[in-house]
Structures are given as C-alpha cells and as structure tokens.
C-alpha positions, -999 to +999 in steps of 0.1 A: +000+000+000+031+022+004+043+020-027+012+037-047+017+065-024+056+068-033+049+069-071+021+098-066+047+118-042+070+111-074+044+119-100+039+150-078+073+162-075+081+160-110+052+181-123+063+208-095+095+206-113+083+214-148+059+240-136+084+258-114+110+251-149+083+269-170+084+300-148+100+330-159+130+349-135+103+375-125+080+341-114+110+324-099+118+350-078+083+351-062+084+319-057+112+321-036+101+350-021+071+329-010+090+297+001+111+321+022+087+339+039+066+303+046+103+290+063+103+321+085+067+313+099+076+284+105+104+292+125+087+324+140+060+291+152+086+274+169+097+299+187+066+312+199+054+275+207+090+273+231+081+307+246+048+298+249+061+263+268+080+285+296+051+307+302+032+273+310+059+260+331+064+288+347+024+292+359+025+255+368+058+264+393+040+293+406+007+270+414+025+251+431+044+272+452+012+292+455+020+324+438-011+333+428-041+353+433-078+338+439-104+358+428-145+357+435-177+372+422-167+406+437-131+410+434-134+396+396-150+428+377-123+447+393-100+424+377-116+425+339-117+468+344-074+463+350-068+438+321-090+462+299-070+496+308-034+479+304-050+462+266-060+500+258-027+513+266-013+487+243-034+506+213 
C-alpha cells in the first residue's frame, strides 16, 4: 500500500519541477520570495510555541508554590476593568 503513495509523491514532484522550470526569472523570484517567507513562519512558530512552553511551566511552578491570586464574584470585575486599561494602553 506504500508504494502507490511513493509513485504519486514522485508523480507530484516532477510536475512541480516542470511548472516551477516553466516559470520566468520575474515568477522564480516570487516563488522564492514565497517559500522564504513560509520558512520564517515556521520558524517564528517554533519559537513562539518554546516561549509559549516556559510561560506554562512557569504558571505550573507558581501553582505550586502558591504564587497566585484567587479571585470571587466581587473582586473579579475589578479584575476585567485592569486587564481592559493595560489592553488599551497597548493601542
């Protein structure tokens, strides 16, 4: 069952490779303007996937040492009117 999928991968690749032969320099370029900036997302993914990792590591270190803050019905509006203000001063 493999082997059907290897020869359309192959099938695949080799029309890529006319097409992108059939481009012009003006097309090529593009092209490898697009490829490019598709490589840096990727690699701007990783890195926020590892930034997002610490972040998560480091709440999970502070539940457990209890470096939090618990918040109820009362105390919590107060709460949403402060994360509002500091996402305006971000604008």
């Amino acid at each position: 069952m493999s082997q059907p999928t290897a020869s359309i991968n192959i099938k695949l690749i080799d029309s890529l490779a006319q097409i992108i032969l059939s481009l012009n320099q003006e097309e090529r370029e593009l092209l490898a303007q697009k490829v490019q900036s598709s490589l840096l997302n990727s690699e701007e993914i990783k890195y926020k996937l590892e930034v997002l990792k610490r972040d998560l590591a480091v709440g999970a270190e502070q539940l457990k040492t209890g470096d939090y803050t618990e918040y109820n019905d009362s105390s919590l509006p107060s709460l949403l009117e402060t994360i509002k203000k500091r996402g305006k001063q971000r604008l």
